[in-house]
N, CA, C and O atoms as a Tinker XYZ file with bonds, in Angstrom:
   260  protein
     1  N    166.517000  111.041000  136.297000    73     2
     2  CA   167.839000  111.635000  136.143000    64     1     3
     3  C    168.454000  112.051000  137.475000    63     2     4     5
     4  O    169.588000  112.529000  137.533000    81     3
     5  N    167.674000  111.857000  138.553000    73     3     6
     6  CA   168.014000  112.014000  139.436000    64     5     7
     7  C    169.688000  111.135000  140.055000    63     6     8     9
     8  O    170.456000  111.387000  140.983000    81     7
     9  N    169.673000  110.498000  139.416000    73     7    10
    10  CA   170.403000  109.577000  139.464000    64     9    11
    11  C    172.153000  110.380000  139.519000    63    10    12    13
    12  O    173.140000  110.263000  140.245000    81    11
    13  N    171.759000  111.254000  138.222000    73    11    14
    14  CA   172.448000  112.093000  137.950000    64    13    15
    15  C    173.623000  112.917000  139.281000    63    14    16    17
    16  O    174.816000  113.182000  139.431000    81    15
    17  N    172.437000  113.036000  139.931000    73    15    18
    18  CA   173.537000  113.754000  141.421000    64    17    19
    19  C    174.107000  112.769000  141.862000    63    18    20    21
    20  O    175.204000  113.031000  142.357000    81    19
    21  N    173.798000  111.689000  141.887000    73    19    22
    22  CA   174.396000  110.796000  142.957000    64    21    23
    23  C    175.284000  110.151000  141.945000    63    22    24    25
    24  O    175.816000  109.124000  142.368000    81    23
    25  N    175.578000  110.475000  140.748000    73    23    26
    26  CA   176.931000  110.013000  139.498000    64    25    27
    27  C    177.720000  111.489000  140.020000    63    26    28    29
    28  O    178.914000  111.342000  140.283000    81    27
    29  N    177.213000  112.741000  140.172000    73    27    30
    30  CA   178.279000  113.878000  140.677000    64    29    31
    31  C    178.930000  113.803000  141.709000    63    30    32    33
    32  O    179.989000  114.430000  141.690000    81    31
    33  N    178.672000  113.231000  142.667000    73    31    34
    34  CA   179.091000  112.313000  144.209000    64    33    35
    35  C    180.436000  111.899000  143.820000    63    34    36    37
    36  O    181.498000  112.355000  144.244000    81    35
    37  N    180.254000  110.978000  142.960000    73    35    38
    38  CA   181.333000  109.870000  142.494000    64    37    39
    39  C    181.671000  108.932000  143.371000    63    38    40    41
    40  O    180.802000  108.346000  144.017000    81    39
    41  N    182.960000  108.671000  143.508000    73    39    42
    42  CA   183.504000  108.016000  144.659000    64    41    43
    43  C    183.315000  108.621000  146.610000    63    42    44    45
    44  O    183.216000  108.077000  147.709000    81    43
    45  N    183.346000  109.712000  146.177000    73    43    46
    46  CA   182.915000  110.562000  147.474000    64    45    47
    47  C    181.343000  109.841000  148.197000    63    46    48    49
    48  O    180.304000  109.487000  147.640000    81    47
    49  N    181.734000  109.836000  149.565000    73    47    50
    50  CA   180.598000  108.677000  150.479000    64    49    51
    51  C    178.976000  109.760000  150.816000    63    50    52    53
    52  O    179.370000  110.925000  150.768000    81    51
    53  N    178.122000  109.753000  150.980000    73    51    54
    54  CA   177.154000  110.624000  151.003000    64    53    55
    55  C    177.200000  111.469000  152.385000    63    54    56    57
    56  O    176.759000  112.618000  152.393000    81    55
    57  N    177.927000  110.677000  153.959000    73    55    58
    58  CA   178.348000  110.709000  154.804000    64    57    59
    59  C    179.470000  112.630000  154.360000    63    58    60    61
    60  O    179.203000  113.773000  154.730000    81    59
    61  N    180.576000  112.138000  153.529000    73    59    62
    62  CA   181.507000  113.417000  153.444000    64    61    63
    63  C    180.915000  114.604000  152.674000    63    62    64    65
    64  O    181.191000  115.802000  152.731000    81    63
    65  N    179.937000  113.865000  151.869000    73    63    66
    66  CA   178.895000  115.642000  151.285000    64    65    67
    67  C    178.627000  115.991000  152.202000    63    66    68    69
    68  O    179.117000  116.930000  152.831000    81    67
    69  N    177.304000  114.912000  152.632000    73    67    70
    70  CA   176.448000  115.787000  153.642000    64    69    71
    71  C    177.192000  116.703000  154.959000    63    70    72    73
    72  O    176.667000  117.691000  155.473000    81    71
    73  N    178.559000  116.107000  155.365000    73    71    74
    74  CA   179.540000  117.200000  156.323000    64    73    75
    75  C    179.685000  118.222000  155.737000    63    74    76    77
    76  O    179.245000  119.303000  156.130000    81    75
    77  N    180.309000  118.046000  154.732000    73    75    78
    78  CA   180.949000  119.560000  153.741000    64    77    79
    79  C    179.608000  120.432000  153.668000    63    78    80    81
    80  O    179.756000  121.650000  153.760000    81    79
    81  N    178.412000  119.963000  153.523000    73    79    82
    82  CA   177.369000  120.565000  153.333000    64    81    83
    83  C    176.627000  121.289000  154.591000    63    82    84    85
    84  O    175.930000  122.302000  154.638000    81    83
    85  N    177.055000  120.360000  155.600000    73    83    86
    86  CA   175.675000  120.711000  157.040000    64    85    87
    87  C    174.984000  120.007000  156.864000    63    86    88    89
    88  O    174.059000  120.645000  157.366000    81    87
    89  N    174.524000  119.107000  156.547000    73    87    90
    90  CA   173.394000  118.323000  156.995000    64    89    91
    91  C    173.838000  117.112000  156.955000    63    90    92    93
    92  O    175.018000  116.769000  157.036000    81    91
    93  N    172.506000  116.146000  156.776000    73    91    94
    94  CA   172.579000  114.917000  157.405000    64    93    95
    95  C    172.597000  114.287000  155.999000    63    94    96    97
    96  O    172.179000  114.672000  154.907000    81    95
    97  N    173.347000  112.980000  156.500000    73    95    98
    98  CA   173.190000  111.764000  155.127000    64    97    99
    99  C    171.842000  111.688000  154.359000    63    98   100   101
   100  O    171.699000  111.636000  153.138000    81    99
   101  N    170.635000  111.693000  155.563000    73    99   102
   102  CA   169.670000  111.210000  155.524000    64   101   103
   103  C    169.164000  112.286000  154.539000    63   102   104   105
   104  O    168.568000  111.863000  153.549000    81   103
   105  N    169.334000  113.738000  154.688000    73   103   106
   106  CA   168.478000  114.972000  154.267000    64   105   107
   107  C    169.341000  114.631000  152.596000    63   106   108   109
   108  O    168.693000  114.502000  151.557000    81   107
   109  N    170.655000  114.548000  152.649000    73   107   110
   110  CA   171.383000  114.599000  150.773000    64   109   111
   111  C    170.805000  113.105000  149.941000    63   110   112   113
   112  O    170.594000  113.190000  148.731000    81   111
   113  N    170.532000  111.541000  150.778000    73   111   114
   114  CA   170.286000  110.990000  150.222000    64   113   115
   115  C    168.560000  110.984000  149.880000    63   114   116   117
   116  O    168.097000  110.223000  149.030000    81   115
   117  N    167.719000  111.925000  150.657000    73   115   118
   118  CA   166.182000  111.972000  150.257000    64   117   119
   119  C    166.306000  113.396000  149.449000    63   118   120   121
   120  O    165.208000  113.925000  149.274000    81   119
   121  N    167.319000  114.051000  148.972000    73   119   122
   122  CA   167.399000  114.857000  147.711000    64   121   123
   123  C    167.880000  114.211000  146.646000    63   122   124   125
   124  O    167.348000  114.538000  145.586000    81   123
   125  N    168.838000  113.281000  146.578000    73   123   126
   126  CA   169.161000  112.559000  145.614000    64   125   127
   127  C    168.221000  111.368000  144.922000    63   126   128   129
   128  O    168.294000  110.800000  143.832000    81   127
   129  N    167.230000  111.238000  146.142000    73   127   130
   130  CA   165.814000  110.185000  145.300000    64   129   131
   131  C    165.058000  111.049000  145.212000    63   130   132   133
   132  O    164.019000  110.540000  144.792000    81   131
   133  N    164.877000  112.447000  145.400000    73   131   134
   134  CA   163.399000  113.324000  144.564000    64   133   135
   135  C    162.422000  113.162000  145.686000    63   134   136   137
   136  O    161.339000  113.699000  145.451000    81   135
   137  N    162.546000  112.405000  147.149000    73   135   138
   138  CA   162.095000  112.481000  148.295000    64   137   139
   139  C    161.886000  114.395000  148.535000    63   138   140   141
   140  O    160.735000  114.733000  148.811000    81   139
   141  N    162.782000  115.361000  148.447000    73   139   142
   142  CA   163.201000  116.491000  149.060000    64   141   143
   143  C    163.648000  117.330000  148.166000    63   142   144   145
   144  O    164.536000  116.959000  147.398000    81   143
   145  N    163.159000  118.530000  148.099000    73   143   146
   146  CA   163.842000  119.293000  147.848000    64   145   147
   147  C    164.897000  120.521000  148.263000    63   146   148   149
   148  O    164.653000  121.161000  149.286000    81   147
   149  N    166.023000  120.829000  147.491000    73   147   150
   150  CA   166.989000  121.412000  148.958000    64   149   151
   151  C    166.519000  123.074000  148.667000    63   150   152   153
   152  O    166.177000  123.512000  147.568000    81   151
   153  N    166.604000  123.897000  150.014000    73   151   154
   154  CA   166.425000  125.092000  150.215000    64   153   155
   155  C    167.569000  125.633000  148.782000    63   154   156   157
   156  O    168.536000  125.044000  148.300000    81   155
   157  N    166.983000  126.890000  148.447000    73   155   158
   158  CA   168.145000  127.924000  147.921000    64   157   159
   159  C    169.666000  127.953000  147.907000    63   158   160   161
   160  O    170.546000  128.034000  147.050000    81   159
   161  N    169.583000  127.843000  149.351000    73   159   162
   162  CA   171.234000  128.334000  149.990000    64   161   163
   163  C    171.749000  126.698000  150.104000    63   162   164   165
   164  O    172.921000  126.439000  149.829000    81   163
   165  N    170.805000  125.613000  150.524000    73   163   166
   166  CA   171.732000  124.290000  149.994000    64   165   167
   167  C    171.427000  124.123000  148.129000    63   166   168   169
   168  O    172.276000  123.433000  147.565000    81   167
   169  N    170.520000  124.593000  147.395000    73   167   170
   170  CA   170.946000  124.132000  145.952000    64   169   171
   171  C    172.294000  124.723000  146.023000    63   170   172   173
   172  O    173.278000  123.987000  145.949000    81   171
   173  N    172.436000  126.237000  146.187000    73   171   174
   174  CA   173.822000  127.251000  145.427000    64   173   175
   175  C    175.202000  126.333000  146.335000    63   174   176   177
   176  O    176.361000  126.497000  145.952000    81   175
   177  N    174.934000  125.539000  147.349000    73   175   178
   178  CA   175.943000  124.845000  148.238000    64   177   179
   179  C    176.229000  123.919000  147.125000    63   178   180   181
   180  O    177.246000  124.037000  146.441000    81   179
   181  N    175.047000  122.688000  146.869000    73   179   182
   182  CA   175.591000  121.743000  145.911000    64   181   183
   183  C    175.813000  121.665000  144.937000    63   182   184   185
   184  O    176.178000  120.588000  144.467000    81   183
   185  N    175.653000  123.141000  143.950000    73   183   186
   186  CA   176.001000  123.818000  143.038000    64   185   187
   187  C    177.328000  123.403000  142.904000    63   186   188   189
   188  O    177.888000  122.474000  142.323000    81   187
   189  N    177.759000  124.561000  143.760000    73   187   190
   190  CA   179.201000  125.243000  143.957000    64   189   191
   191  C    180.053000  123.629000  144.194000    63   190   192   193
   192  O    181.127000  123.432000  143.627000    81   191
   193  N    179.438000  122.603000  145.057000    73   191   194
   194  CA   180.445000  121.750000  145.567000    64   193   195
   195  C    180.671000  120.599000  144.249000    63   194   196   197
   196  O    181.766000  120.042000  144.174000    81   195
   197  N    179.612000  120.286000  143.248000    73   195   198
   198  CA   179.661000  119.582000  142.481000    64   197   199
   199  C    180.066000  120.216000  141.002000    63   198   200   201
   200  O    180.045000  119.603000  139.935000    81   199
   201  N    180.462000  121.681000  141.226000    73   199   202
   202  CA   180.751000  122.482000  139.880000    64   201   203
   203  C    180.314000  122.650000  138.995000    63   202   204   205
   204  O    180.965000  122.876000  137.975000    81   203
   205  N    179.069000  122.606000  139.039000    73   203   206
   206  CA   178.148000  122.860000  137.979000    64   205   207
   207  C    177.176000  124.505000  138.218000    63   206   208   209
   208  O    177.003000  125.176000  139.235000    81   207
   209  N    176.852000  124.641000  137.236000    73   207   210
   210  CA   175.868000  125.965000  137.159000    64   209   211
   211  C    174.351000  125.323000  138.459000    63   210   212   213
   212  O    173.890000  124.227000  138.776000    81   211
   213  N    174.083000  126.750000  138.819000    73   211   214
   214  CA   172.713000  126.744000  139.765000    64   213   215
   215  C    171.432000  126.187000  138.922000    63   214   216   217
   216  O    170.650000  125.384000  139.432000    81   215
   217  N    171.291000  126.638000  137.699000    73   215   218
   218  CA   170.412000  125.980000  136.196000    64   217   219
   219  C    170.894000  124.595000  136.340000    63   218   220   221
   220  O    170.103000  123.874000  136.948000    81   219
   221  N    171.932000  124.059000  135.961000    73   219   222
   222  CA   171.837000  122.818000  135.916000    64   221   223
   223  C    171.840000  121.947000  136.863000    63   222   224   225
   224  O    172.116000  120.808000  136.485000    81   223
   225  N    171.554000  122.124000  138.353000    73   223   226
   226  CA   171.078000  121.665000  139.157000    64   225   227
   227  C    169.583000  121.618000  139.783000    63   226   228   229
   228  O    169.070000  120.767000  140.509000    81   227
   229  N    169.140000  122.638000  139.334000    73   227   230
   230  CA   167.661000  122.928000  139.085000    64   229   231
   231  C    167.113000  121.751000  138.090000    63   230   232   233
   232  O    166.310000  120.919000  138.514000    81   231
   233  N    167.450000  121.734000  137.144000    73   231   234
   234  CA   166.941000  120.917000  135.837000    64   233   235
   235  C    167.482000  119.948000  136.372000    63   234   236   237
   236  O    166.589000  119.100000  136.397000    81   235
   237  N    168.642000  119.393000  136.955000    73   235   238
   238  CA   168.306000  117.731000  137.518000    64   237   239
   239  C    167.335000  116.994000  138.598000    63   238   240   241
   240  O    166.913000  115.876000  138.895000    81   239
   241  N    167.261000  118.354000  138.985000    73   239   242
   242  CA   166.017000  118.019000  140.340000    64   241   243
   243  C    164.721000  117.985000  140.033000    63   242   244   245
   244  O    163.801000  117.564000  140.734000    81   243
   245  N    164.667000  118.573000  138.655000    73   243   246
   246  CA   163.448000  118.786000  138.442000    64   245   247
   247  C    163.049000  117.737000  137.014000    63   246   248   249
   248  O    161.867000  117.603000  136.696000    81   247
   249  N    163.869000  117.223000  136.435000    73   247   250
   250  CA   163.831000  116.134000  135.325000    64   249   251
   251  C    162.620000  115.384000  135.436000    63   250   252   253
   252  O    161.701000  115.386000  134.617000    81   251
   253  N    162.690000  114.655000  136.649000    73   251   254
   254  CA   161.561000  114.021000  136.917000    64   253   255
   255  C    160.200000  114.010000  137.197000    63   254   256   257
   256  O    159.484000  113.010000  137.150000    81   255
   257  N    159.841000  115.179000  137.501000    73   255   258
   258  CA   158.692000  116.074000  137.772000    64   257   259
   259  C    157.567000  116.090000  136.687000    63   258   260
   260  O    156.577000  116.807000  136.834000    81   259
């Protein structure tokens, strides 16, 4: 389900998250394959940026587990 974040992306390039975010392409696209998991203060970041609850970003990261 991981997949899932990278359908919340949408049209948006992984390049303009990872700016809006602080980090690197490299660090949002090895969270989006379950490579990584993001600190606290980047979940409540990609929370907030993809509009969803802090729970339901937890439970997509963790689907696969």
């Amino acid at each position: 389900m991981r997949n899932k974040l990278i359908a919340l992306r949408g049209d948006r390039k992984r390049k303009e998250i990872a700016n809006t975010l602080s980090i690197t392409p490299q660090m949002l696209g090895a969270i989006e394959r379950g490579n990584r998991n993001p600190s606290l203060e980047l979940a409540i970041s990609l929370a907030k940026l993809y509009n969803i609850t802090l729970d339901d970003l937890i439970f997509l990261l963790n689907i696969d587990t």
